[in-house]
N, C-alpha and C positions, 0 to 999 in steps of 0.2 A: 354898630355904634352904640355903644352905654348911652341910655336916656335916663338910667336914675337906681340909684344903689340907697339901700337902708339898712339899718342896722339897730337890731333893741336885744338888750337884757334885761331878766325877770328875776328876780329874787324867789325861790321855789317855795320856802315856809311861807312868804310874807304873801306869795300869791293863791298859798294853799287855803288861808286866813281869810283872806278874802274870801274863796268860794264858800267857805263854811260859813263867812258871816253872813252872806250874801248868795243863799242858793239860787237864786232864778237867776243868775249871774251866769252860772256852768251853761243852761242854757241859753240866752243869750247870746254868749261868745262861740258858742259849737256844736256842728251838727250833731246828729244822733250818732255818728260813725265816731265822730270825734269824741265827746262824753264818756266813753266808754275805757279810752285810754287812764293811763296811770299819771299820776302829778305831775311828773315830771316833764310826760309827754306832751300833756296840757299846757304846763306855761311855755315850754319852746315853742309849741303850736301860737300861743299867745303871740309872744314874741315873735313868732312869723307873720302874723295879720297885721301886728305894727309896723314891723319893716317894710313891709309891700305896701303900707298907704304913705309911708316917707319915702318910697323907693317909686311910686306914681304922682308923689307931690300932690294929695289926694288930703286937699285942706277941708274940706266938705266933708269928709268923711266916708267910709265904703262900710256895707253893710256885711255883718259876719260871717252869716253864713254862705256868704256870694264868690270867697274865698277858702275852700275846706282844702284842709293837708292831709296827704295820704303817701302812704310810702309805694313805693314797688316793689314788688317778690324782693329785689334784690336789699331793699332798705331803704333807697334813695328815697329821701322825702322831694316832695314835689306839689304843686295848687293844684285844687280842682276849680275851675272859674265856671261862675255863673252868670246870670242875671247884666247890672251895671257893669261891675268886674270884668263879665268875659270880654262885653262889649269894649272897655277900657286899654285891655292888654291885647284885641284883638292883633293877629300877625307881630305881636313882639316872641320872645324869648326872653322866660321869666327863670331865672337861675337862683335856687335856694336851699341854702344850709342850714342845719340843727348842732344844737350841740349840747348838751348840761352835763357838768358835772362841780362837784364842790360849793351844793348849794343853788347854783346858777343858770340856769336856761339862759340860750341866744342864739338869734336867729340873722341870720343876713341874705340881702336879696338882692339881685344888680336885672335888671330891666335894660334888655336890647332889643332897637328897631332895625 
């Protein structure tokens, strides 16, 4: 059963803007695995934290690092849960897609119990 699908898009200049206006910001939003990647990778990553706190109706807020994106050998991006997070999505099935191009990072996520 789908308990909760989200979905966000990032504008890739305008969020690259931000990180530069705003360095303690990169940190903030991503782990040290994370930080490492390239803009692009960073704002779909963004866009992925979004959608998983609209995709868990997660009005309070979830902590950033408590959700880190990681791919698999194969590519497949995928959460790493932590903390509140893991405790939140425990025994669900957390399903999440990347994408940029043209500018645009987005991310979508559907959450099954």
């Amino acid at each position: 059963m789908i308990d909760g699908i989200g979905i966000d898009v990032v504008d890739i200049e305008r969020f690259s803007q931000s990180l530069e206006r705003t360095p303690s910001l990169r940190e903030k939003l991503f782990t040290p695995a994370e930080q490492a990647k390239p803009i692009h990778s960073l704002a779909a990553r963004f866009a992925a934290k979004e959608a998983l706190a609209k995709a868990l109706n997660a009005g309070h807020g979830l902590s950033w690092h408590e959700a880190e994106v990681i791919n698999h050998e194969s590519g497949k991006p995928d959460f790493l849960f932590r903390g509140e997070i893991a405790e939140l999505v425990d025994g669900a099935r957390v399903h999440l897609s990347l994408s940029h191009d043209a500018g645009i990072a987005s991310a979508m996520v559907v959450v099954e119990r």
